[in-house]
TORSE-674730 format. One line per field, with one value per atom (N, C-alpha, C): residue in three letters; atom name; y, z, x; residue number from 1. Coordinates in nm, 3 decimals, always signed. Layout:
resn (ALA, ...) $
name (CA, ...) $
y (Y, ...) $
z (Z, ...) $
x (X, ...) $
resi (NUM, ...) $
This chain:
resn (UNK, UNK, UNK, UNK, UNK, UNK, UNK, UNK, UNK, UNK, UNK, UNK, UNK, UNK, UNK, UNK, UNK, UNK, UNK, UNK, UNK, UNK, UNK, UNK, UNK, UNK, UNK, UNK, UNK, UNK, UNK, UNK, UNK, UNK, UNK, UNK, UNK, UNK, UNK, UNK, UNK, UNK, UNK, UNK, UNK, UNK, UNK, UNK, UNK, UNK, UNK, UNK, UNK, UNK, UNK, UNK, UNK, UNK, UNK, UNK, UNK, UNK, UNK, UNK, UNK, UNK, UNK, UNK, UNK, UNK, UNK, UNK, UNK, UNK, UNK, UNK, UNK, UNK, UNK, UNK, UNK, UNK, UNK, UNK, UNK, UNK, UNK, UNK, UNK, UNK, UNK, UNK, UNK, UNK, UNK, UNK, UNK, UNK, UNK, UNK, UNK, UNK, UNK, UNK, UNK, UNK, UNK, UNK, UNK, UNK, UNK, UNK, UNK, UNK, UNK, UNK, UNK, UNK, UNK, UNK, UNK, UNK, UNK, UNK, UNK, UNK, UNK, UNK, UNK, UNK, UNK, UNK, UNK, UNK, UNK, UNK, UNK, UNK, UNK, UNK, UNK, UNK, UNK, UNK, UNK, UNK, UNK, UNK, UNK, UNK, UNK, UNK, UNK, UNK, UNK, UNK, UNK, UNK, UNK, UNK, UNK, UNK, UNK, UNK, UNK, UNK, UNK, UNK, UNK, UNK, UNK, UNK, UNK, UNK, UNK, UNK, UNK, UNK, UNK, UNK, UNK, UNK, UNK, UNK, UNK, UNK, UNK, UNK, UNK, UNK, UNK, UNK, UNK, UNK, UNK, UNK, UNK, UNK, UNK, UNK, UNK, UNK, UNK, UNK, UNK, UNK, UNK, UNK, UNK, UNK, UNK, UNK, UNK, UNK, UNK, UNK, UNK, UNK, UNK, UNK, UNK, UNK, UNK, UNK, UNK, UNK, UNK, UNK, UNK, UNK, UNK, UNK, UNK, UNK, UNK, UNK, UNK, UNK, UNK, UNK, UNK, UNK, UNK, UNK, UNK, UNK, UNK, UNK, UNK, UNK, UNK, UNK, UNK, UNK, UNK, UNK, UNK, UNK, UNK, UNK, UNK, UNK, UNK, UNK, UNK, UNK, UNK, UNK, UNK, UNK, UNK, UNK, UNK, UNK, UNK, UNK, UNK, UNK, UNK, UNK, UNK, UNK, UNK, UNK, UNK, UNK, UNK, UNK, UNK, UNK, UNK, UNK, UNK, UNK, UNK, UNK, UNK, UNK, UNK, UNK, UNK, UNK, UNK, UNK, UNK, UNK, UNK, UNK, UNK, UNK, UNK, UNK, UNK, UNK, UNK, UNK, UNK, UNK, UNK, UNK, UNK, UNK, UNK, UNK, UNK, UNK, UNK, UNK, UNK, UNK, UNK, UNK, UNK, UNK, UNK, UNK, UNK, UNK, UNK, UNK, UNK, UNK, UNK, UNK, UNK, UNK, UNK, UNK, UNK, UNK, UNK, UNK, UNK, UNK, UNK, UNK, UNK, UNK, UNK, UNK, UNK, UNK, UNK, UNK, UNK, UNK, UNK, UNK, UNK, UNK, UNK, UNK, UNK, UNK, UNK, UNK, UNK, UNK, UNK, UNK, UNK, UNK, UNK, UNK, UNK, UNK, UNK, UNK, UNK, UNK, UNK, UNK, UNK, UNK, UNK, UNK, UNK, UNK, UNK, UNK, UNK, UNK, UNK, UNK, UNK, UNK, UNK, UNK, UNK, UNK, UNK, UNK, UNK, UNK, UNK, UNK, UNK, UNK, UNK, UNK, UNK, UNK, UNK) $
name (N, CA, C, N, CA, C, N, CA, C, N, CA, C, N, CA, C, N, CA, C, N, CA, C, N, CA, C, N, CA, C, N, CA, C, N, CA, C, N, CA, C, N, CA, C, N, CA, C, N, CA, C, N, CA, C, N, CA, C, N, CA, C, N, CA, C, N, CA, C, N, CA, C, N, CA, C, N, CA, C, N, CA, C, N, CA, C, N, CA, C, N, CA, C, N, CA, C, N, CA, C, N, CA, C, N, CA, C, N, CA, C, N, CA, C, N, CA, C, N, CA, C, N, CA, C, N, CA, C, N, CA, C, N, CA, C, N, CA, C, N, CA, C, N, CA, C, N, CA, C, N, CA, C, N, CA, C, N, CA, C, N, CA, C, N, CA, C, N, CA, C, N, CA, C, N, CA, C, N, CA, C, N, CA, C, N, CA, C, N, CA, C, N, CA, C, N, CA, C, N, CA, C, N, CA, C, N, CA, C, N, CA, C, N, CA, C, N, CA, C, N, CA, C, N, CA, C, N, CA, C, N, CA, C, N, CA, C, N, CA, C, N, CA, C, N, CA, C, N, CA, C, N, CA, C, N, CA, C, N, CA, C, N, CA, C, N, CA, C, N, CA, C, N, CA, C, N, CA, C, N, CA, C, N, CA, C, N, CA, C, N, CA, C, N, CA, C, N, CA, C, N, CA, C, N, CA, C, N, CA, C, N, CA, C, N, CA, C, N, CA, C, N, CA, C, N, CA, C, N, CA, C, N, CA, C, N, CA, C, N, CA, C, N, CA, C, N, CA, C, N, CA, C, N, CA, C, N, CA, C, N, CA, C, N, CA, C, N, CA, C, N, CA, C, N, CA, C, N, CA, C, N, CA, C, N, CA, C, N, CA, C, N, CA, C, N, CA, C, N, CA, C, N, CA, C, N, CA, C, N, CA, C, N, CA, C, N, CA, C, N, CA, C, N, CA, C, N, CA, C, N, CA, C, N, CA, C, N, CA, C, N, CA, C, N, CA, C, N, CA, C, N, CA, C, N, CA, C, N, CA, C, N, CA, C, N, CA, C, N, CA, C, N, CA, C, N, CA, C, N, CA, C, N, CA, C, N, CA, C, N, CA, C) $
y (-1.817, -1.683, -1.604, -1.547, -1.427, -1.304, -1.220, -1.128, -1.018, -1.034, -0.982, -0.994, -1.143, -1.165, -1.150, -1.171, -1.089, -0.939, -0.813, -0.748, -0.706, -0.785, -0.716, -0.834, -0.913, -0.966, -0.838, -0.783, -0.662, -0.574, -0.505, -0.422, -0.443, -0.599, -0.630, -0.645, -0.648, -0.628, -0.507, -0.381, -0.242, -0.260, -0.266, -0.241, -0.282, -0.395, -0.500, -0.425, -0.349, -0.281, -0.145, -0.071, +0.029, +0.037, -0.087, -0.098, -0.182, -0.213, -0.256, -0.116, -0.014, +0.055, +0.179, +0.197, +0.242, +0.163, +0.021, +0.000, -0.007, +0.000, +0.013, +0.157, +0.248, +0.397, +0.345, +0.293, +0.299, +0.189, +0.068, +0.039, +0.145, +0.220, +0.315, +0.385, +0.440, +0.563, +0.441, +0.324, +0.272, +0.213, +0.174, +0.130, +0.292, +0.363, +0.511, +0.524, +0.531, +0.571, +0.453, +0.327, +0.251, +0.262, +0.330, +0.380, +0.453, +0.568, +0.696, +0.690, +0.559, +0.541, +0.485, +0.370, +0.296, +0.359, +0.499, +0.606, +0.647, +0.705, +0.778, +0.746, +0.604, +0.494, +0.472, +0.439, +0.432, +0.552, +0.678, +0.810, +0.823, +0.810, +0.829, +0.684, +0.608, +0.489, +0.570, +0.575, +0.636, +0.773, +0.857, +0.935, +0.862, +0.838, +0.752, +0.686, +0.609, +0.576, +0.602, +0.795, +0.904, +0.916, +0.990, +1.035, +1.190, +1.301, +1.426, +1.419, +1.562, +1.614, +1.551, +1.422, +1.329, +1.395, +1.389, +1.434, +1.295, +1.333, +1.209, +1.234, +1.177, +1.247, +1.163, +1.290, +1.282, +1.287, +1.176, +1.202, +1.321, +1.409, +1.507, +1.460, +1.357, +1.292, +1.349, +1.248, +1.310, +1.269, +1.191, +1.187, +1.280, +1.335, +1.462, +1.440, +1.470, +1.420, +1.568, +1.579, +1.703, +1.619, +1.671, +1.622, +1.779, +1.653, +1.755, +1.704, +1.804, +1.753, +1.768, +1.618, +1.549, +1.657, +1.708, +1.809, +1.779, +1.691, +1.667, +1.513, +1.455, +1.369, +1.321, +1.443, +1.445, +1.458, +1.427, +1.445, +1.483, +1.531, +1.567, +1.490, +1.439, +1.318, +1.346, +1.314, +1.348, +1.231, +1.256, +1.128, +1.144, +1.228, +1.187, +1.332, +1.364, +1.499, +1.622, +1.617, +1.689, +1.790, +1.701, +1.742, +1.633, +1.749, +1.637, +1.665, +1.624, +1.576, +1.597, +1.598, +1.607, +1.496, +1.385, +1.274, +1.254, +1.159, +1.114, +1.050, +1.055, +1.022, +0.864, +0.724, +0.605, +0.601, +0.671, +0.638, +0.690, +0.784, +0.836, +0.725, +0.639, +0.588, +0.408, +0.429, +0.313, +0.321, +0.439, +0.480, +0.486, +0.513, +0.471, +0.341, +0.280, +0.099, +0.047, +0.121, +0.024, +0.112, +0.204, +0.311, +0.189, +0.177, +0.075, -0.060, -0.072, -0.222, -0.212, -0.126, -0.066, -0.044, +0.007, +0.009, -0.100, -0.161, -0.312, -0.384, -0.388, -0.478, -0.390, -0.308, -0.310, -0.250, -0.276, -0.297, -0.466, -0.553, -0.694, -0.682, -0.610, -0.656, -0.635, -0.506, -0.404, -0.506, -0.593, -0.673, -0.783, -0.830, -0.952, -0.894, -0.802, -0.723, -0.735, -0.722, -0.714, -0.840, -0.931, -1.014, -1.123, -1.093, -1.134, -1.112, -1.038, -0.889, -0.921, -0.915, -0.984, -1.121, -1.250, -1.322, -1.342, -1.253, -1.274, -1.205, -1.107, -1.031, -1.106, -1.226, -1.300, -1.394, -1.437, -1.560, -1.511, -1.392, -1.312, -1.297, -1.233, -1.202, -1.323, -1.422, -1.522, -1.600, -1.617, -1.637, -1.526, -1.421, -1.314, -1.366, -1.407, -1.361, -1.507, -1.632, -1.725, -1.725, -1.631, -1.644, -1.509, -1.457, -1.372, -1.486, -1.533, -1.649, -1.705, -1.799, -1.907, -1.792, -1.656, -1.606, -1.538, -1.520, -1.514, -1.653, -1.758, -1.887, -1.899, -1.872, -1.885, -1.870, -1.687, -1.594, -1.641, -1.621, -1.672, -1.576, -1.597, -1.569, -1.506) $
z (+3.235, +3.226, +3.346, +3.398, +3.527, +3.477, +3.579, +3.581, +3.497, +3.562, +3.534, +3.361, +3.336, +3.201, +3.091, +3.129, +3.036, +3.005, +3.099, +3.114, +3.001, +3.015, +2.975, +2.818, +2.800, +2.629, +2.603, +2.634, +2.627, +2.574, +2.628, +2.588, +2.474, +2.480, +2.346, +2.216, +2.201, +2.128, +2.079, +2.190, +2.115, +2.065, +2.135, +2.051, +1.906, +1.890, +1.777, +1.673, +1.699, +1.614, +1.585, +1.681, +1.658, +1.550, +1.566, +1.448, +1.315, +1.318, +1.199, +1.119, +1.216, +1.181, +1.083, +1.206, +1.087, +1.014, +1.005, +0.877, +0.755, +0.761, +0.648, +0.623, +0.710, +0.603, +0.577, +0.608, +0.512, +0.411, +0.379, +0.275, +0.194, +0.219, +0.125, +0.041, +0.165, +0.075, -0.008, +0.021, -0.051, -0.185, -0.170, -0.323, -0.423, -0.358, -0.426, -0.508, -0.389, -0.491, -0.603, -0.564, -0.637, -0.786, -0.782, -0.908, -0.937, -0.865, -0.906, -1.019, -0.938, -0.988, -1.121, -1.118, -1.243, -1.374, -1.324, -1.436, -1.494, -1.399, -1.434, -1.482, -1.457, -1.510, -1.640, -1.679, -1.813, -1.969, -1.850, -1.929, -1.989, -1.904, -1.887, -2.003, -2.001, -2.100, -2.271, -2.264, -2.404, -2.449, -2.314, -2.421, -2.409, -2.396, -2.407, -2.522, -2.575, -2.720, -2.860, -2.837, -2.908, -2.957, -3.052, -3.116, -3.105, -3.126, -3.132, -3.279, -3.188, -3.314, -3.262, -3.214, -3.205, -3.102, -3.147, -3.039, -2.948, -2.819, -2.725, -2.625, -2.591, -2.461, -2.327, -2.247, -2.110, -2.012, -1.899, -1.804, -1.675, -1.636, -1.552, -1.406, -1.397, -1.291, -1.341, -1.234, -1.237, -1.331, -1.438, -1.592, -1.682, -1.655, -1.745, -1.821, -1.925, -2.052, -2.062, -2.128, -2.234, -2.297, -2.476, -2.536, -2.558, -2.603, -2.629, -2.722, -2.783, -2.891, -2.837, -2.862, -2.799, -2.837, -2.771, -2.775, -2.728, -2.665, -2.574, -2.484, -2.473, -2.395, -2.224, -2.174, -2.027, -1.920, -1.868, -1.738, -1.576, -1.535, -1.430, -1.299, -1.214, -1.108, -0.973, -0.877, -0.724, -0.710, -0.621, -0.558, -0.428, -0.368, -0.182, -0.140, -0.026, +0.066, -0.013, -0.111, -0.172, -0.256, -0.317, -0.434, -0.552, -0.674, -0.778, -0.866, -1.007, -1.096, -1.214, -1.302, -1.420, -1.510, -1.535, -1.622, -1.705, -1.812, -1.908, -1.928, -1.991, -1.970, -1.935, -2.035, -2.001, -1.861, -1.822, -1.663, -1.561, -1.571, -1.509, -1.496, -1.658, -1.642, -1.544, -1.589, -1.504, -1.325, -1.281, -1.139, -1.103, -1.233, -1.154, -1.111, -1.235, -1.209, -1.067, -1.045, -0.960, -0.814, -0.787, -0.658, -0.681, -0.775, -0.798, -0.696, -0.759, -0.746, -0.587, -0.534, -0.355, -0.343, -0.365, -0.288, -0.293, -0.379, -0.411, -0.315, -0.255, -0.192, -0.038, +0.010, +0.097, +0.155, +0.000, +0.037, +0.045, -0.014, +0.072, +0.202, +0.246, +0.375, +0.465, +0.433, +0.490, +0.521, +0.379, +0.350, +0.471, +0.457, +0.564, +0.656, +0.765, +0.886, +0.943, +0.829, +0.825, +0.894, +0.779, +0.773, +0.945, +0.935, +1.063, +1.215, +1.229, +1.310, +1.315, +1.168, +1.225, +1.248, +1.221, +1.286, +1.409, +1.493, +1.638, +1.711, +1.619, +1.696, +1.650, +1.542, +1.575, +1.666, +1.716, +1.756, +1.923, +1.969, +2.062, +2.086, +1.991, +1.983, +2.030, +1.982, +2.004, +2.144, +2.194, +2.297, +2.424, +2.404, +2.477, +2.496, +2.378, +2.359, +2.427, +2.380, +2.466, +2.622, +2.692, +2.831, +2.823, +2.775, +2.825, +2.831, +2.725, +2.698, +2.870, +2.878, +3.000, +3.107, +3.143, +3.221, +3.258, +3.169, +3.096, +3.169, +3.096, +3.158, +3.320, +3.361, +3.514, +3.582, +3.521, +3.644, +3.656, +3.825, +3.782, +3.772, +3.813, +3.702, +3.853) $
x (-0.906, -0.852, -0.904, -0.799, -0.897, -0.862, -0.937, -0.972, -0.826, -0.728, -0.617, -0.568, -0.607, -0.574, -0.663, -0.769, -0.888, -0.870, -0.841, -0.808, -0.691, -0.566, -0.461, -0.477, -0.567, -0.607, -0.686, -0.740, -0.885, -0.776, -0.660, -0.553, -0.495, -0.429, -0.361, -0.437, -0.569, -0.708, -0.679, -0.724, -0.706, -0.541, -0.412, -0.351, -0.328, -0.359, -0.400, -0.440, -0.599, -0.674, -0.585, -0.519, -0.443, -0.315, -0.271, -0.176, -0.201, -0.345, -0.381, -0.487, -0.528, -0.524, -0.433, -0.339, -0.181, -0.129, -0.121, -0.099, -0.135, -0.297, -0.406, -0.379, -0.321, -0.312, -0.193, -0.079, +0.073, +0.073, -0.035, -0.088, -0.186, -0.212, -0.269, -0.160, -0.107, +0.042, +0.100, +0.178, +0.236, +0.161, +0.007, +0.003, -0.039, -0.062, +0.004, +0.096, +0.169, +0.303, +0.353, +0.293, +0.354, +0.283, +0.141, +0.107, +0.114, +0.211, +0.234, +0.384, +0.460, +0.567, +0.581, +0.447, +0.450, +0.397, +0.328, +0.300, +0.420, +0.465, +0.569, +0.666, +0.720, +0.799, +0.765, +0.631, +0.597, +0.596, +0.565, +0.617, +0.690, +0.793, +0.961, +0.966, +0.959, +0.985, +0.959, +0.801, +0.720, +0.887, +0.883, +0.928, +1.120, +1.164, +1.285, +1.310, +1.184, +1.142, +1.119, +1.078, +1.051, +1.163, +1.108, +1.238, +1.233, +1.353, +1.321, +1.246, +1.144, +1.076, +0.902, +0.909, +0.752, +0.663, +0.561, +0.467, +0.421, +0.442, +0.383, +0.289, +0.243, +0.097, +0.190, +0.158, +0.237, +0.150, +0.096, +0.015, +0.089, -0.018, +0.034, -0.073, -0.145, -0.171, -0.379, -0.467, -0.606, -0.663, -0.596, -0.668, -0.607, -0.565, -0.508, -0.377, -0.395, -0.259, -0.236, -0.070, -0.014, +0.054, -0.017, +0.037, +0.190, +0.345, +0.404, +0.531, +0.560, +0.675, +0.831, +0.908, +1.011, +1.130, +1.198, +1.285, +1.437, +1.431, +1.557, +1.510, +1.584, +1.610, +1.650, +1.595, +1.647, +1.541, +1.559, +1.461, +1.512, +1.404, +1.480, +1.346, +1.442, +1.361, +1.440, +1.330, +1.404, +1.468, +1.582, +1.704, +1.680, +1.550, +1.563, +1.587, +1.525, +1.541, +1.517, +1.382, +1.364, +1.480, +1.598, +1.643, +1.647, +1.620, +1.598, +1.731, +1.729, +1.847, +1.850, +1.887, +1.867, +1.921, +1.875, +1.978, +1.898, +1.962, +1.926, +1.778, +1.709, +1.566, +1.546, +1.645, +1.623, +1.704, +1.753, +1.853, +1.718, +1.637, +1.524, +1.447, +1.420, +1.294, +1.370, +1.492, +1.486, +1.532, +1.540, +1.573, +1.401, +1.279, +1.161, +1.160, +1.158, +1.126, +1.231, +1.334, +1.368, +1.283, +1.226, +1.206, +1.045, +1.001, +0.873, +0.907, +1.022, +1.009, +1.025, +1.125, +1.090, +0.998, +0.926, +0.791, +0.710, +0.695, +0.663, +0.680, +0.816, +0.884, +0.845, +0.806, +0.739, +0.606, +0.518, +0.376, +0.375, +0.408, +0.439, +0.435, +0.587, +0.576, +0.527, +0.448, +0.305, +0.171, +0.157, +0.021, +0.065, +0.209, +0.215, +0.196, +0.203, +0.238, +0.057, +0.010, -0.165, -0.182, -0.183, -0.256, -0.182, -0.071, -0.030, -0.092, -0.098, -0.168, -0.369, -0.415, -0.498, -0.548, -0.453, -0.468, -0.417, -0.353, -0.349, -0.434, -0.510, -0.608, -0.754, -0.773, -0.888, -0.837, -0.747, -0.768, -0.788, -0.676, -0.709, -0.866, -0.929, -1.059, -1.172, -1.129, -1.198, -1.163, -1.047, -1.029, -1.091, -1.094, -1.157, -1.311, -1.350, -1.527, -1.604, -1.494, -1.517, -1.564, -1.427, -1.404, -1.502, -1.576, -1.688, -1.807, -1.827, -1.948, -1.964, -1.824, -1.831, -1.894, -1.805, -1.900, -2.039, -2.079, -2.210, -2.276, -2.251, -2.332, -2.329, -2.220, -2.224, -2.275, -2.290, -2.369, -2.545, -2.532, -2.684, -2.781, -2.898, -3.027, -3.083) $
resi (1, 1, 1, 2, 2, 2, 3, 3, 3, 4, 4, 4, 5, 5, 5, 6, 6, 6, 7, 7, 7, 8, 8, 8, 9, 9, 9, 10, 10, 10, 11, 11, 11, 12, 12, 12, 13, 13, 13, 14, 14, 14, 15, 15, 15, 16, 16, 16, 17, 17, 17, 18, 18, 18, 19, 19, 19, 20, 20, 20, 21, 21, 21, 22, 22, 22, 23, 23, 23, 24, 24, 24, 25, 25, 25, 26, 26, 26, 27, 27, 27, 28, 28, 28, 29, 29, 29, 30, 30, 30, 31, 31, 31, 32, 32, 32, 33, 33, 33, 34, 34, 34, 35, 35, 35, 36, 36, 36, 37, 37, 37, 38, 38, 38, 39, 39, 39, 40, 40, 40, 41, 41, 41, 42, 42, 42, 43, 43, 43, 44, 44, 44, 45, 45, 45, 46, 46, 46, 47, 47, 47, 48, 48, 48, 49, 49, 49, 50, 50, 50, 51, 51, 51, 52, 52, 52, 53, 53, 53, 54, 54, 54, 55, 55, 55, 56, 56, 56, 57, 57, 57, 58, 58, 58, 59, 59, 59, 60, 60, 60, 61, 61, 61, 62, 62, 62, 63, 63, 63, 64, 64, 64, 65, 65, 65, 66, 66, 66, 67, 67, 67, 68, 68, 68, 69, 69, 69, 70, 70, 70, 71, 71, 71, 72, 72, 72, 73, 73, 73, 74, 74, 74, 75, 75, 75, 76, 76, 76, 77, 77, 77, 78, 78, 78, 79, 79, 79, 80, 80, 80, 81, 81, 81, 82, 82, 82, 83, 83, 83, 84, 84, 84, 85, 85, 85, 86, 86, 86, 87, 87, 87, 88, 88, 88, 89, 89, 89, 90, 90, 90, 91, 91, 91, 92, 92, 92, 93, 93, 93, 94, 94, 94, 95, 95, 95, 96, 96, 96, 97, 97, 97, 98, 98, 98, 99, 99, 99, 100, 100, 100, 101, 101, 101, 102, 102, 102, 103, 103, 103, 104, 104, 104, 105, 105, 105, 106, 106, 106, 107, 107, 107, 108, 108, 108, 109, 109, 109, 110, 110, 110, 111, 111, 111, 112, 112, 112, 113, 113, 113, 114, 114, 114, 115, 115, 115, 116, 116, 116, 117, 117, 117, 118, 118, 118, 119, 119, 119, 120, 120, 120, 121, 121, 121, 122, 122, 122, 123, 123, 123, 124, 124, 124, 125, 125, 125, 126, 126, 126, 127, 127, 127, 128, 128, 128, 129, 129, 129, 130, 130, 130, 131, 131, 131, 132, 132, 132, 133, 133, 133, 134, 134, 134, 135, 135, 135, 136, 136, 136, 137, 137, 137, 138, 138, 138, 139, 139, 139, 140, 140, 140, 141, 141, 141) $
């Protein structure tokens, strides 16, 4: 390896780390939401199940429950660009499970993007640290 290509492996290194950096925060947001969804998915199920009149405990996120008595059947859920809807509560709970099962489907392809990424940045890495070693031994004393 010379000078030139050590150099521009040294570059593809940081970029390496740079986008395994951003992708460890968009694996964060995504397994988020994907438990934000699967709450809420499960809510939306419980009270779908209820009957009017039942009291059910509703997570409002943090640990925090309200319990509250089943009145109606509807819910209202965002469809995108910050407007939401008002439908039927089992049509809600299953427009979660499927927005779940999206996000699901690309914190996968987030985790592969990783794990890809850093195996070209160990093997990079190691090819780098090598061709430092050899010159290390060279130089003399």
């Amino acid at each position: 390896m010379n000078d030139e290509e050590l150099r521009q492996a040294a570059q593809a290194l940081d970029v390496y780390n740079a986008q395994l950096e951003s992708l460890s925060r968009q694996v964060s947001l995504l397994r988020a939401t994907r438990d934000e969804t699967f709450r809420a998915g499960k809510a939306l199920h419980a009270l779908a199940e209820a009957k009017e009149g039942d009291e059910i405990i509703i997570p409002v996120g943090a640990s925090a429950y309200v319990k509250v008595i089943v009145t109606g059947k509807d819910a209202i859920c965002g469809i995108g660009q910050g407007i939401s809807v008002e439908k039927p509560v089992a049509e809600a709970a299953d427009k979660m499970d499927s927005d779940r099962s999206e996000v699901e489907a690309a914190l996968e392809e987030a985790l592969r993007n990783v794990q890809e990424i850093q195996n070209y940045a160990r093997e990079l890495g190691a090819a780098v640290q090598q061709e430092y070693n050899q010159r290390q031994g060279n130089q003399p004393r």
